[in-house]
C-alpha positions as CSV (number, residue, x, y, z in Angstrom):
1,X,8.1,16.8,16.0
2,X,6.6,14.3,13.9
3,X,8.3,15.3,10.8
4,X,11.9,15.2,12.8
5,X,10.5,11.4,14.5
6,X,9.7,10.0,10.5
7,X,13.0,11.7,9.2
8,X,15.0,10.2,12.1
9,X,13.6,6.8,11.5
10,X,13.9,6.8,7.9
11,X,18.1,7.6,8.0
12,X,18.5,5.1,10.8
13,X,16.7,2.5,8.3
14,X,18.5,4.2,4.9
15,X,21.8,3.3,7.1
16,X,21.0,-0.3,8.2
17,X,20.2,-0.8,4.0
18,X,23.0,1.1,2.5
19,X,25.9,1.6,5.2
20,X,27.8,-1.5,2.9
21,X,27.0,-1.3,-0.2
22,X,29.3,-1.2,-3.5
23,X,27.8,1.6,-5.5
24,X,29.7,0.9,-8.6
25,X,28.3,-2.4,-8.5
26,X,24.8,-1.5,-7.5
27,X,25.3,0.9,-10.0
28,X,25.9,-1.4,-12.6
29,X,23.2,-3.7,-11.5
30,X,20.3,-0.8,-12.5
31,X,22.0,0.2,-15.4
32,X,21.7,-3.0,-17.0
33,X,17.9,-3.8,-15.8
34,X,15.5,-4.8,-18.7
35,X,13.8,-1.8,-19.7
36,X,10.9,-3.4,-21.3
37,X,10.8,-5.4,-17.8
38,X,10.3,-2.2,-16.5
39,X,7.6,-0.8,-18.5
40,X,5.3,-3.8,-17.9
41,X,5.9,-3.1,-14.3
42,X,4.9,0.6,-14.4
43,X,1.7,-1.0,-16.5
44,X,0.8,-3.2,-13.2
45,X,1.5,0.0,-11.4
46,X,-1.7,1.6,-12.9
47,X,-3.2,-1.4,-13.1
48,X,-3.0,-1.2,-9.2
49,X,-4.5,2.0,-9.0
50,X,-7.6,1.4,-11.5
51,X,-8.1,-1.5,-9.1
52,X,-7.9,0.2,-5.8
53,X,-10.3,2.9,-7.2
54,X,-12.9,0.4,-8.3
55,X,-12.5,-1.3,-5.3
56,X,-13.7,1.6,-3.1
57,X,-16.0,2.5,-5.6
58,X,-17.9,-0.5,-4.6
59,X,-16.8,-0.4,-0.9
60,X,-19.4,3.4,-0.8
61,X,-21.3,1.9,-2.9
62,X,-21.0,4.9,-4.8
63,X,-23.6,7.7,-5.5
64,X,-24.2,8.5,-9.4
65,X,-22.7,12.2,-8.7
66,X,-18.9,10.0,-8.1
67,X,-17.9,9.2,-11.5
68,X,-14.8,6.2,-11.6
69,X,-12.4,8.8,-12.6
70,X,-13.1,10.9,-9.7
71,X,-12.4,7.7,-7.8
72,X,-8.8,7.3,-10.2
73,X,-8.2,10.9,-9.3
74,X,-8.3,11.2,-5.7
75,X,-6.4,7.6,-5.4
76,X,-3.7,9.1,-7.5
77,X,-3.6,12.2,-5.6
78,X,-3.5,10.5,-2.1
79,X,-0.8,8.2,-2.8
80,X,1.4,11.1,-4.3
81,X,0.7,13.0,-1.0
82,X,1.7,9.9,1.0
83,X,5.1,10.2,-0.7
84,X,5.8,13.9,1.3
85,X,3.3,14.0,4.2
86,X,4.1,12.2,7.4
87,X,1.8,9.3,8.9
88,X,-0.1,8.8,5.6
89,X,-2.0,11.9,5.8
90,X,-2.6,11.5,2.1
91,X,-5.3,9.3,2.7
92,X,-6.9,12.1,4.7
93,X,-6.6,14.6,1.5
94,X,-8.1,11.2,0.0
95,X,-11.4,11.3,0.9
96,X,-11.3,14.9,1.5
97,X,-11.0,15.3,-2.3
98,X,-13.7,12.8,-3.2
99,X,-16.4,14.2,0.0
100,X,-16.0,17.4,-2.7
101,X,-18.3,15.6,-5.4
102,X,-21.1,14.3,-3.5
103,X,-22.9,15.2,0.0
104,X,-21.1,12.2,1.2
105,X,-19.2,13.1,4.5
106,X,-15.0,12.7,4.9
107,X,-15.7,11.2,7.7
108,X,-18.1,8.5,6.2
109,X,-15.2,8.7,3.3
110,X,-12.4,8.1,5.3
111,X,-14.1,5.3,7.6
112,X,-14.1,3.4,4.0
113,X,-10.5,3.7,3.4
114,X,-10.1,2.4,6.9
115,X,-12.1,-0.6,5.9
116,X,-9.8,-1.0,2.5
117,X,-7.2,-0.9,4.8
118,X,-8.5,-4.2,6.6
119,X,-9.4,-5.8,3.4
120,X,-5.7,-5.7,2.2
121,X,-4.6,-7.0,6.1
122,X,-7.3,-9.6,5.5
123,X,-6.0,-10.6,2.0
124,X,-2.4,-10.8,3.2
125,X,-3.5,-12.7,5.9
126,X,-5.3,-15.5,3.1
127,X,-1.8,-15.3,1.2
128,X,0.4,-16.1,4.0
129,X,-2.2,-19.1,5.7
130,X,-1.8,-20.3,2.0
131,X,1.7,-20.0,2.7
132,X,2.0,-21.6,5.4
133,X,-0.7,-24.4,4.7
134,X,1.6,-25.4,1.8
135,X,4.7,-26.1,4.3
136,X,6.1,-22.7,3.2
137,X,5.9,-20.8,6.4
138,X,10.1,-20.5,6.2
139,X,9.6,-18.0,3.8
140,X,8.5,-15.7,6.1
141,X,9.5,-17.0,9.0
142,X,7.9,-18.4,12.1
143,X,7.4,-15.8,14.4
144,X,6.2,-13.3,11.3
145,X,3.7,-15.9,10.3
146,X,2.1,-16.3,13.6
147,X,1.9,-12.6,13.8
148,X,0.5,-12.7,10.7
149,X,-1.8,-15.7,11.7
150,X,-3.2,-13.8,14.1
151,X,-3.8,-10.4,12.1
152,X,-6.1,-13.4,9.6
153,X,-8.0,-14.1,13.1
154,X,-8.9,-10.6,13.5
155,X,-9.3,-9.0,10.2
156,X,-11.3,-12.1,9.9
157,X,-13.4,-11.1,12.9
158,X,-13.9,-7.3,11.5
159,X,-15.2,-8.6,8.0
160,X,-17.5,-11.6,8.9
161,X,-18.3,-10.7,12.0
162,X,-21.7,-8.7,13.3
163,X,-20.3,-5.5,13.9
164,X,-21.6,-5.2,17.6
165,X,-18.6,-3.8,19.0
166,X,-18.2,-1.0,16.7
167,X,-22.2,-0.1,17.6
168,X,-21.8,0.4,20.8
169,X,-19.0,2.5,20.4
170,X,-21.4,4.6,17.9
171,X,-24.0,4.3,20.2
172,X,-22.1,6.1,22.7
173,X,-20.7,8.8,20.8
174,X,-22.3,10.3,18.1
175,X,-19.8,12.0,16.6
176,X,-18.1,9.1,14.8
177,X,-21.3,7.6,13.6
178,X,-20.6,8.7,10.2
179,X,-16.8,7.2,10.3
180,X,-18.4,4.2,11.7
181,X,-20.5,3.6,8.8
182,X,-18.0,4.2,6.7
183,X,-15.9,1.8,8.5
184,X,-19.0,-0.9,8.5
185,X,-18.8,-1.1,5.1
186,X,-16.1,-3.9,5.4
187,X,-19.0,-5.9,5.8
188,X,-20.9,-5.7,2.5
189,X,-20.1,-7.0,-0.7
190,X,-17.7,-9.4,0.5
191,X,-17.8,-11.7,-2.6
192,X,-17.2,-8.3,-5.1
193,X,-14.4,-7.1,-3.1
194,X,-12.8,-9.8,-2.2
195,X,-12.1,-10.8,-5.9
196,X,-11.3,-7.3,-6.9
197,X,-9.0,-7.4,-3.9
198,X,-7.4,-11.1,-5.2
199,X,-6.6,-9.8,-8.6
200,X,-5.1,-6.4,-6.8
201,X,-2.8,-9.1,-5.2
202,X,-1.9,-10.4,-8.1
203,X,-1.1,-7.4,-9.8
204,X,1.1,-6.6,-6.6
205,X,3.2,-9.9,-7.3
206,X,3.3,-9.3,-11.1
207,X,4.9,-6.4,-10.4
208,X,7.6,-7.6,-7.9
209,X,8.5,-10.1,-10.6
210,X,8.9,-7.8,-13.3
211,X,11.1,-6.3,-11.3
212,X,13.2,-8.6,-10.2
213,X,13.3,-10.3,-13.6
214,X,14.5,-7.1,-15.1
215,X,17.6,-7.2,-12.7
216,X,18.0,-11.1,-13.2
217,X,17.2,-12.0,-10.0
218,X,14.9,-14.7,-9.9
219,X,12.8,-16.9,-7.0
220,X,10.0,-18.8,-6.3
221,X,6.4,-18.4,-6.4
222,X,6.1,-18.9,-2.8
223,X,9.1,-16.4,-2.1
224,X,7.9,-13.6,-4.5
225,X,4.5,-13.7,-2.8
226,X,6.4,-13.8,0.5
227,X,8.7,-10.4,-0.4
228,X,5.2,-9.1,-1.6
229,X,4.0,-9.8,1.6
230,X,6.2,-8.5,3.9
231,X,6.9,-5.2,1.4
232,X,3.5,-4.3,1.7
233,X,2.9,-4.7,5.3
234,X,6.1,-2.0,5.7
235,X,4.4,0.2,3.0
236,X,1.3,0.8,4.9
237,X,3.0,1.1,8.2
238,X,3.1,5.3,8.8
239,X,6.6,5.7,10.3
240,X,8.5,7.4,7.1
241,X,7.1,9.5,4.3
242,X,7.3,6.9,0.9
243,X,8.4,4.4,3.4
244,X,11.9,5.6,2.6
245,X,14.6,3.2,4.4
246,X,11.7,0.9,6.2
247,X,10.9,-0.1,2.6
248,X,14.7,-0.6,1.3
249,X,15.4,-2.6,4.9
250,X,12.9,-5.1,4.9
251,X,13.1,-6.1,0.9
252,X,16.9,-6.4,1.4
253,X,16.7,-8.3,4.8
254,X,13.9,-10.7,2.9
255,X,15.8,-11.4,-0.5
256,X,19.2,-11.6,1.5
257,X,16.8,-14.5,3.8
258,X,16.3,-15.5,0.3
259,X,20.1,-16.1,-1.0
260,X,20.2,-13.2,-2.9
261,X,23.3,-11.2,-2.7
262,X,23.7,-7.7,-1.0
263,X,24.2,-5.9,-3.9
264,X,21.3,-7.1,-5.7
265,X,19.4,-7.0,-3.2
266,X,20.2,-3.8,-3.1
267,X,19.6,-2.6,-6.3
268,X,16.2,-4.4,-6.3
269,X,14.9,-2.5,-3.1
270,X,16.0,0.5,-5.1
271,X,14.0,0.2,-8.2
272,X,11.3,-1.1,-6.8
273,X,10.7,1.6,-4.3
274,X,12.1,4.2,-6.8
275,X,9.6,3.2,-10.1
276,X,6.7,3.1,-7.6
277,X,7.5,6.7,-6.1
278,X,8.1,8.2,-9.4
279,X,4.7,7.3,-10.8
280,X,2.7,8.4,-7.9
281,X,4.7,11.3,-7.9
282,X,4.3,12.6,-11.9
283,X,0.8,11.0,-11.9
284,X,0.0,12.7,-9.0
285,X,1.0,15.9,-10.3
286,X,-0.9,15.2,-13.6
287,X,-4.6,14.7,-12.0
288,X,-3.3,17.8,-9.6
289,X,-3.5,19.7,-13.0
290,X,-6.4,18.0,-14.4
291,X,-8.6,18.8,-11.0
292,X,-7.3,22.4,-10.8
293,X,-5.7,22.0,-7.7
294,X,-3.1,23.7,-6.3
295,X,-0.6,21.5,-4.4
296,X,0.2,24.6,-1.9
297,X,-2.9,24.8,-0.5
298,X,-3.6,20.9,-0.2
299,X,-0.4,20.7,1.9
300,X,-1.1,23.6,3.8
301,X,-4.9,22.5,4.4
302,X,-3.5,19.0,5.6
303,X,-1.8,20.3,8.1
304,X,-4.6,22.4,9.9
């Protein structure tokens, strides 16, 4: 049922981008994008990942038995997974995959990504205030950046606050005391991840505006962190497998706010959401091979 739900979704979305679109021209659009454009972008993109992995290497302040690569590994794997499983169950196989090389728990494991999770809320929070502060709230638009005003507040509270809430939820039931701790780990290190998790950002924007540079299309500062923004906050929502369609919709809604034209705007949603996929999915593959695993039995394991 959840398979048919995300599959639903995803066409009603993939019609709302594409049901007027000009192939020929869109066409010709991607077939004269700057290649060399392109590979700095897919650079970024591992860039990205050696980032994330470092990032939660510090989050679990990690055991000597975790080695950075197993860190590279499991990232790599999990975000290839989130590209066919529903819901993000990736991140699930995530820290499953990294619980394998210590006597750290998944549950532990997977509280953490939880907490990366509200570190990048919390950061795209900081970007849009900044946004906003500057006079520049139109790129987003008001009601989108007092949503996203208040996600700031309460990301805000998670990170500095003193985690009372979340102990006496633990104290009541034991059984997620190890996610909980997992979770609490949003709380330590703040100054380490917070400036692994501003140059993660960064890398994020680079690689919007390599993008759109290599298909001529070009904006502001304020607007390519605002499509940044806004494209990352669909990414991580868990309604489409790749975000397919609610990806496409909302960069092409946000450059067409933008005064880009359809068709470009069309093209970029493509090649943006298409490079991404396409290195997840053949580096995923790769550290598949490299860890011995067998992508059969992952699936099948993530569904039970």
């Amino acid at each position: 049922m959840k398979k048919i739900l995300s599959v639903l979704f995803a066409t009603i979305c993939l019609y709302l981008s594409f049901n007027q679109i000009d192939i020929n021209k869109v066409a010709s659009i991607l077939l004269s994008a700057s290649i060399i454009q392109i590979i700095v972008a897919l650079l970024i993109t591992y860039v990205t990942f050696y980032l994330r992995s470092i990032r939660w290497k510090v989050l679990v302040e990690s055991p000597k038995s975790i080695k950075l690569k197993n860190y590279i590994s499991t990232t790599h794997i999990g975000y290839f997974l989130n590209n066919v499983l529903p819901l993000r169950a990736g991140d699930l196989v995530r820290a499953k995959l990294l619980s394998n090389y210590t006597k750290t728990g998944f549950a532990f494991l997977f509280g953490s990504l939880v907490a990366e999770k509200i570190i990048d809320l919390w950061i795209i929070g900081l970007f849009s205030i900044l946004l906003i502060f500057f006079g520049y709230y139109n790129v987003l638009g008001l009601e989108f950046s007092v949503s996203i005003l208040l996600l700031y507040i309460i990301t805000s509270l998670i990170i500095f606050g003193n985690n009372s809430v979340i102990n006496k939820i633990q104290s009541k039931f034991s059984r997620i005391t190890n996610f909980a701790d997992g979770y609490k780990l949003v709380s330590k290190n703040k100054l380490q991840l917070g400036l692994i998790s501003f140059f993660l950002w960064i890398c994020f924007i680079s690689y919007v505006f390599f993008i759109l540079k290599a298909l001529n299309i070009s904006l502001s500062i304020e607007q390519y962190i605002g499509l940044t923004i806004i494209s990352s906050l669909v990414t991580s929502l868990p309604f489409a497998p790749a975000a397919i369609g609610t990806y496409h919709l909302a960069v092409i809604s946000c450059l067409e706010l933008y005064g880009i034209n359809v068709e470009q705007s069309q093209s970029a949603a493509i090649l943006m959401h298409a490079l991404f996929v396409l290195y997840t999915i053949i580096s995923g593959y790769i550290y598949l091979s490299l860890e011995n695993l067998n992508f059969k039995s992952i699936l099948n394991e993530s569904k039970n």
